[in-house]
MDTraj code that builds the backbone (N, CA, C; nanometers):
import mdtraj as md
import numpy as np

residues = "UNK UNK UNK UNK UNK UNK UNK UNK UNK UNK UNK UNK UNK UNK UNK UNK UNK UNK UNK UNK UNK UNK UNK UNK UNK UNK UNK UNK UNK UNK UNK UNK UNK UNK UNK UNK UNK UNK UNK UNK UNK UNK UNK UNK UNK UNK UNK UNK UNK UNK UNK UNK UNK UNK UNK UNK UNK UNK UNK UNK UNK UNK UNK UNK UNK UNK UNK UNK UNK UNK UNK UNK UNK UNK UNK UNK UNK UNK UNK UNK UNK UNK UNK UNK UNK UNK UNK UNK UNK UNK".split()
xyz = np.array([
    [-1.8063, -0.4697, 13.8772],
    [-1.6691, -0.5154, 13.8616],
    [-1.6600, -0.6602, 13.9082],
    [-1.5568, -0.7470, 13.8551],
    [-1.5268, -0.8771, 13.8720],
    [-1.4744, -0.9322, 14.0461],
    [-1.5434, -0.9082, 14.1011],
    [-1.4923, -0.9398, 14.2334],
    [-1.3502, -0.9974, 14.2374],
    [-1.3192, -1.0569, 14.1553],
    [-1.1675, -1.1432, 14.1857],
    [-1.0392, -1.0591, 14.1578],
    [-1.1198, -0.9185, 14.0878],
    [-1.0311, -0.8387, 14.1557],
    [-1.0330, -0.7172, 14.2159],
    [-0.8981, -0.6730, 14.2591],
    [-0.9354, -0.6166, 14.3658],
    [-0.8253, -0.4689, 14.3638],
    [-0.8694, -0.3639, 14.4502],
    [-0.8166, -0.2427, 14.4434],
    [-0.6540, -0.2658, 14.4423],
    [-0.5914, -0.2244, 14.3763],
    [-0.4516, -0.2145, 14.3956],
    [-0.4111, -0.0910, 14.4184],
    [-0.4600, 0.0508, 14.4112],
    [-0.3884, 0.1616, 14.4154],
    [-0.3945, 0.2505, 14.5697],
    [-0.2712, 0.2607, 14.5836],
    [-0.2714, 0.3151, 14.7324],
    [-0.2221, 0.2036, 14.8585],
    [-0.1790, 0.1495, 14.8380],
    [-0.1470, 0.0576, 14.9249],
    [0.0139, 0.0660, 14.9613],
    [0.0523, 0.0422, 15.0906],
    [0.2304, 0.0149, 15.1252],
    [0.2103, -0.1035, 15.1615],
    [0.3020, -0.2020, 15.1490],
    [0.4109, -0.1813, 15.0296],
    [0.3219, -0.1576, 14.8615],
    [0.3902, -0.1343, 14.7838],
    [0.2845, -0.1030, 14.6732],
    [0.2162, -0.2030, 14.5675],
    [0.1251, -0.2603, 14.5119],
    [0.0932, -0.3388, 14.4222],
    [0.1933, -0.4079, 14.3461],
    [0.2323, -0.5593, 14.4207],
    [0.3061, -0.6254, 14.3284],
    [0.2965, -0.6578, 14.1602],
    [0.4078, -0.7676, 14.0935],
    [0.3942, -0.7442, 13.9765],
    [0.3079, -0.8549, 13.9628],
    [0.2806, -0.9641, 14.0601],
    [0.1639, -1.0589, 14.0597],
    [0.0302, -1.0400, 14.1034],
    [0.0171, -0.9096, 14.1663],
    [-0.1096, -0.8730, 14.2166],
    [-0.1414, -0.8379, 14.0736],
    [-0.0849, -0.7421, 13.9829],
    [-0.1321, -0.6448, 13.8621],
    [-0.1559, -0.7482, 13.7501],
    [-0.0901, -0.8863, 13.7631],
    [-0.1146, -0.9079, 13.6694],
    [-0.2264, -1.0568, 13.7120],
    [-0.2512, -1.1041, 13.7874],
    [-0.3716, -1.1876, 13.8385],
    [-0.4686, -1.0778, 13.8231],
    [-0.4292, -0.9419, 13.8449],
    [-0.5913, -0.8303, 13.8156],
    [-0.5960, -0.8479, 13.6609],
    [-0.4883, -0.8591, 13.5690],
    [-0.5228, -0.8769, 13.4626],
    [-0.5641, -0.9615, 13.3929],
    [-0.5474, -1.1048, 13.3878],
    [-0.5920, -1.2148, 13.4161],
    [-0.7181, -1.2149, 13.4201],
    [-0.7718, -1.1889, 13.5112],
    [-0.9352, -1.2197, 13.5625],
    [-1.0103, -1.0848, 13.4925],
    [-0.9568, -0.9614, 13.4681],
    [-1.0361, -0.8966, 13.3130],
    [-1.0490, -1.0039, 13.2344],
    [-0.9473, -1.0345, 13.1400],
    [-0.9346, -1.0683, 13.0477],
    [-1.0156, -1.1697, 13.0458],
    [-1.0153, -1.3109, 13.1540],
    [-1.1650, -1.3816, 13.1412],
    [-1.2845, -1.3210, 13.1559],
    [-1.3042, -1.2167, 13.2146],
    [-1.4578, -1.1785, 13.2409],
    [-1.5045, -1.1046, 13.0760],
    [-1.3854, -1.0186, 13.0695],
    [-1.3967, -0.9589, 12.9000],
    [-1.4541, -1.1053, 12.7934],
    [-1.3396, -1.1724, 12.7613],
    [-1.3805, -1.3230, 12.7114],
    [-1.4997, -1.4114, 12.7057],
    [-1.5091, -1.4174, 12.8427],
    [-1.5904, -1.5279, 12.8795],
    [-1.5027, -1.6817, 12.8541],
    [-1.3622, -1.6275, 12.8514],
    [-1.3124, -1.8116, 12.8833],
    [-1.2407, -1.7482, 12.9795],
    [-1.2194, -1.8785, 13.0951],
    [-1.1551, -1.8707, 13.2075],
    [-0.9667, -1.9488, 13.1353],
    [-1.0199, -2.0556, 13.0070],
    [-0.9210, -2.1347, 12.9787],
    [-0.9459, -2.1046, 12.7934],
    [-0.8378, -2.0421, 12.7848],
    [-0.8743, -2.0344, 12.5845],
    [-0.8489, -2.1446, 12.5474],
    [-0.8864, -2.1591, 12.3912],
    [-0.8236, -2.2641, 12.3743],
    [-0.7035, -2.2688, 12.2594],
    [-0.6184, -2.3455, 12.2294],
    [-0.5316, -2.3367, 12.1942],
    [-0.5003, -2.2384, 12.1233],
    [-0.5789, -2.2634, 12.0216],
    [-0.6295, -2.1549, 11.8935],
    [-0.6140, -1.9857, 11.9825],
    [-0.6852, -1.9536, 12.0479],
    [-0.7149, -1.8327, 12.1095],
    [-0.6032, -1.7799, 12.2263],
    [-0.5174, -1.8597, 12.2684],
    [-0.3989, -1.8508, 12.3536],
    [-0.3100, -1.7850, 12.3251],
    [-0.2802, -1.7031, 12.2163],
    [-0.1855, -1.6328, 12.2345],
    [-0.2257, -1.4967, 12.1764],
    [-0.3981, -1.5035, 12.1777],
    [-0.4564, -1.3287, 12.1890],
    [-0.4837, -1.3201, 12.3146],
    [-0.5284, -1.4039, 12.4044],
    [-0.5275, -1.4398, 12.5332],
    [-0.4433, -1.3498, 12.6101],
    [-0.3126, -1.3920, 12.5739],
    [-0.2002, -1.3705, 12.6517],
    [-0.1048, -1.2419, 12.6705],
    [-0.1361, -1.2304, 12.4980],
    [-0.1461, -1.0648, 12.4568],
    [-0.2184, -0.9977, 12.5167],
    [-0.3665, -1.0236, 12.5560],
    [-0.4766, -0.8589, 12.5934],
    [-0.4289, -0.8876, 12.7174],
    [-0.3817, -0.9889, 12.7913],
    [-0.3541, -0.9887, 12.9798],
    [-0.2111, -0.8902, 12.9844],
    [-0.1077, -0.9394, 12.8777],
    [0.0038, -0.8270, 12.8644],
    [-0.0298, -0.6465, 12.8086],
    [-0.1065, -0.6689, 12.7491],
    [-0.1519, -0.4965, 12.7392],
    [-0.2039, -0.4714, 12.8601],
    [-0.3570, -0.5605, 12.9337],
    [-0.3932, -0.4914, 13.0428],
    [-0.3041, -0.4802, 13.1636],
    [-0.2101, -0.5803, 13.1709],
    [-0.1339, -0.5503, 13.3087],
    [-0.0227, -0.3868, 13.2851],
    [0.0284, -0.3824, 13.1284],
    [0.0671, -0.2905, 13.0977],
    [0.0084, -0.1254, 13.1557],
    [-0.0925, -0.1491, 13.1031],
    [-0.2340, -0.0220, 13.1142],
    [-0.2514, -0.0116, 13.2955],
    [-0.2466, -0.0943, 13.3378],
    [-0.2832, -0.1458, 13.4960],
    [-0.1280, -0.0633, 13.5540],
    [-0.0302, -0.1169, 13.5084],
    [0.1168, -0.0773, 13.5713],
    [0.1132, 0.0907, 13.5869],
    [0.0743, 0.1186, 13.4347],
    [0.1131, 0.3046, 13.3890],
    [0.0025, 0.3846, 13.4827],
    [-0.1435, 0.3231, 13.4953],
    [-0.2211, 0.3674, 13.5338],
    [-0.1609, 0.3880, 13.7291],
    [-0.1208, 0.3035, 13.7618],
    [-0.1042, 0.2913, 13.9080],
    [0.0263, 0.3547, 13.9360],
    [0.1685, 0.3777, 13.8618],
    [0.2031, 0.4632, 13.8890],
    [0.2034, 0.5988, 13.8147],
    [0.0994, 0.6755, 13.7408],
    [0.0424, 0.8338, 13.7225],
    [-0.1044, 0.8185, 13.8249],
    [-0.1614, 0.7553, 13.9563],
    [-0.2499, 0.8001, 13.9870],
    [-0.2041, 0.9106, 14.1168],
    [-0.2536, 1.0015, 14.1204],
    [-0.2033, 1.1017, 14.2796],
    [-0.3040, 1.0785, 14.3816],
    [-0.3176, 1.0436, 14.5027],
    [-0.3663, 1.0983, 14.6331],
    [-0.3037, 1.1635, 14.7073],
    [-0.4297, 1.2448, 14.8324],
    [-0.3803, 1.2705, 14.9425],
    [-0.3637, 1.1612, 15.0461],
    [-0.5072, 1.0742, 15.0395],
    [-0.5071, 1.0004, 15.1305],
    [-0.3552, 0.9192, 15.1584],
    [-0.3340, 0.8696, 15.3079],
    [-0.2548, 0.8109, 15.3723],
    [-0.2780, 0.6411, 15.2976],
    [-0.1701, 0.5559, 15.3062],
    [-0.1483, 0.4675, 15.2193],
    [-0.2445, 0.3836, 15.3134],
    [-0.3300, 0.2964, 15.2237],
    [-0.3621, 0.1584, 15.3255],
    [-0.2936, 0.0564, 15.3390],
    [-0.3003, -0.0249, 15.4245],
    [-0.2483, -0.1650, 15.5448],
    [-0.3320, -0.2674, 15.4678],
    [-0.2526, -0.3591, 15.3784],
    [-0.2801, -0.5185, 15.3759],
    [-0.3554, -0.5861, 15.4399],
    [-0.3240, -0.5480, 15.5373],
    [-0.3382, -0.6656, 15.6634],
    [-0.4650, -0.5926, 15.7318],
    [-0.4812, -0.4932, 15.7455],
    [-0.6055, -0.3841, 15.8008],
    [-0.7034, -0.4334, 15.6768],
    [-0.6800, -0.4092, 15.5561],
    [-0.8018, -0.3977, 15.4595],
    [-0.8556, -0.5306, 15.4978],
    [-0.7854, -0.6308, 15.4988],
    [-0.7582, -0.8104, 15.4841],
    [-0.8728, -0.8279, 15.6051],
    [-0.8461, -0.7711, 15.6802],
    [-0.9241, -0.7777, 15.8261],
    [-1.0920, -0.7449, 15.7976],
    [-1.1154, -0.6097, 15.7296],
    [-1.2041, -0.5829, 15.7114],
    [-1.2613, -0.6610, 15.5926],
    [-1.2030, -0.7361, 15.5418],
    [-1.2670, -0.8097, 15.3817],
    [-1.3416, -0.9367, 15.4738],
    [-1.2512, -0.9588, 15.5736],
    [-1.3345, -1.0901, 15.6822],
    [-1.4284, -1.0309, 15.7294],
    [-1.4125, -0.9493, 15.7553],
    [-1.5202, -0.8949, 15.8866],
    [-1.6427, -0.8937, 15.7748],
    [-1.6341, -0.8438, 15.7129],
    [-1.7532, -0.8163, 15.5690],
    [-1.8039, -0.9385, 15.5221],
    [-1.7374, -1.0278, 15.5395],
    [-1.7855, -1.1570, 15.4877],
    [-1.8033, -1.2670, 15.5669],
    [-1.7864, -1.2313, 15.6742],
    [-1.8433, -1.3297, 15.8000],
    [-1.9726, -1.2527, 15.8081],
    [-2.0251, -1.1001, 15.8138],
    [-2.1407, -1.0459, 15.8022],
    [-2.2273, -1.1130, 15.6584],
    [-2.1788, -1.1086, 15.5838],
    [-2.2654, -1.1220, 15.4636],
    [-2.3230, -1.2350, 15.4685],
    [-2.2315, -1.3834, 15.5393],
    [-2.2734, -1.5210, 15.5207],
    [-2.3013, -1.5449, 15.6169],
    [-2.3024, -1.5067, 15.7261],
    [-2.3051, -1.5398, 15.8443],
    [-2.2272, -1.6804, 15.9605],
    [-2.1269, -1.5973, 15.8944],
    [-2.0218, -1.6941, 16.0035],
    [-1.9154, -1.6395, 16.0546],
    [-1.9138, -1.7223, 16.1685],
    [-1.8387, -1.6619, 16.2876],
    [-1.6871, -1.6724, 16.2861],
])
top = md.Topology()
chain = top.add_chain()
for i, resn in enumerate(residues, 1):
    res = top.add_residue(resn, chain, resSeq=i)
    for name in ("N", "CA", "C"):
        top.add_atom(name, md.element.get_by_symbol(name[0]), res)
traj = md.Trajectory(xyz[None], top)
Protein backbone atom coordinates (compact mmCIF):
# COMPACT_ATOMS: atom_id res chain seq x y z
CA UNK A 1 0.00 0.00 0.00
CA UNK A 2 0.93 3.70 -0.73
CA UNK A 3 2.30 4.84 2.50
CA UNK A 4 0.78 8.37 2.10
CA UNK A 5 -2.03 6.81 3.06
CA UNK A 6 -3.22 5.93 5.90
CA UNK A 7 -5.89 3.85 8.03
CA UNK A 8 -8.98 5.82 8.44
CA UNK A 9 -11.45 3.31 9.92
CA UNK A 10 -12.05 3.23 13.59
CA UNK A 11 -10.90 6.23 14.83
CA UNK A 12 -12.82 9.14 17.34
CA UNK A 13 -13.46 11.66 16.22
CA UNK A 14 -14.19 9.84 12.90
CA UNK A 15 -12.34 10.18 9.44
CA UNK A 16 -12.73 13.61 8.12
CA UNK A 17 -13.99 14.65 4.68
CA UNK A 18 -10.23 15.78 3.98
CA UNK A 19 -8.62 12.83 5.44
CA UNK A 20 -10.95 10.49 2.82
CA UNK A 21 -10.33 12.41 0.25
CA UNK A 22 -6.25 13.20 0.41
CA UNK A 23 -6.62 9.04 0.85
CA UNK A 24 -8.14 9.40 -2.42
CA UNK A 25 -5.93 11.54 -4.05
CA UNK A 26 -2.78 9.64 -3.43
CA UNK A 27 -4.67 6.20 -4.94
CA UNK A 28 -5.44 7.84 -7.73
CA UNK A 29 -1.65 8.97 -8.32
CA UNK A 30 -0.18 5.70 -7.38
CA UNK A 31 -3.06 3.96 -9.72
CA UNK A 32 -1.86 6.66 -12.57
CA UNK A 33 1.45 7.16 -12.09
CA UNK A 34 0.90 11.09 -12.36
CA UNK A 35 1.18 12.91 -9.21
CA UNK A 36 0.04 16.13 -11.66
CA UNK A 37 -2.26 15.16 -14.90
CA UNK A 38 -2.14 17.00 -17.46
CA UNK A 39 -4.60 19.15 -18.74
CA UNK A 40 -5.92 16.77 -21.17
CA UNK A 41 -6.26 14.00 -18.34
CA UNK A 42 -7.69 16.38 -15.47
CA UNK A 43 -10.93 15.86 -15.45
CA UNK A 44 -10.69 11.77 -15.49
CA UNK A 45 -8.33 12.61 -12.80
CA UNK A 46 -10.77 14.24 -10.80
CA UNK A 47 -13.54 11.96 -11.54
CA UNK A 48 -11.67 8.48 -10.33
CA UNK A 49 -10.52 10.72 -6.89
CA UNK A 50 -14.53 11.53 -6.71
CA UNK A 51 -15.60 7.85 -7.17
CA UNK A 52 -12.72 6.69 -4.84
CA UNK A 53 -13.42 9.07 -2.02
CA UNK A 54 -17.11 8.03 -2.74
CA UNK A 55 -16.24 4.11 -2.38
CA UNK A 56 -13.83 5.23 0.67
CA UNK A 57 -16.97 7.26 2.42
CA UNK A 58 -19.68 4.05 1.91
CA UNK A 59 -16.97 1.67 2.74
CA UNK A 60 -16.11 3.44 6.22
CA UNK A 61 -19.45 3.98 7.22
CA UNK A 62 -20.85 -0.10 6.50
CA UNK A 63 -17.51 -1.32 8.23
CA UNK A 64 -18.47 -3.02 11.98
CA UNK A 65 -15.96 -3.57 14.91
CA UNK A 66 -15.70 -4.62 18.28
CA UNK A 67 -12.59 -3.07 18.92
CA UNK A 68 -12.61 0.25 21.10
CA UNK A 69 -12.09 3.39 18.83
CA UNK A 70 -8.40 4.61 18.41
CA UNK A 71 -6.72 8.09 19.67
CA UNK A 72 -5.14 10.44 16.94
CA UNK A 73 -2.88 11.57 19.02
CA UNK A 74 -1.90 7.90 20.61
CA UNK A 75 -1.55 6.38 16.99
CA UNK A 76 0.46 9.89 16.03
CA UNK A 77 2.76 9.03 18.95
CA UNK A 78 3.41 5.65 17.91
CA UNK A 79 3.95 6.62 14.02
CA UNK A 80 7.07 8.75 15.79
CA UNK A 81 8.13 6.33 17.90
CA UNK A 82 8.34 3.90 14.71
CA UNK A 83 10.16 6.25 12.83
CA UNK A 84 12.65 7.62 15.07
CA UNK A 85 13.37 3.58 15.35
CA UNK A 86 13.52 2.99 11.71
CA UNK A 87 15.97 6.11 10.98
CA UNK A 88 17.46 6.45 13.86
CA UNK A 89 16.72 9.60 15.44
CA UNK A 90 16.16 10.82 18.56
Amino acid sequence: MCRNIRVLHNFEPPATEDEVRAAAVQYVRKVSGSARPSAVNQEAFDAAVEAVAEATRTLLETLVTKAAPRDREVEAAKAKERAAVRYGTN
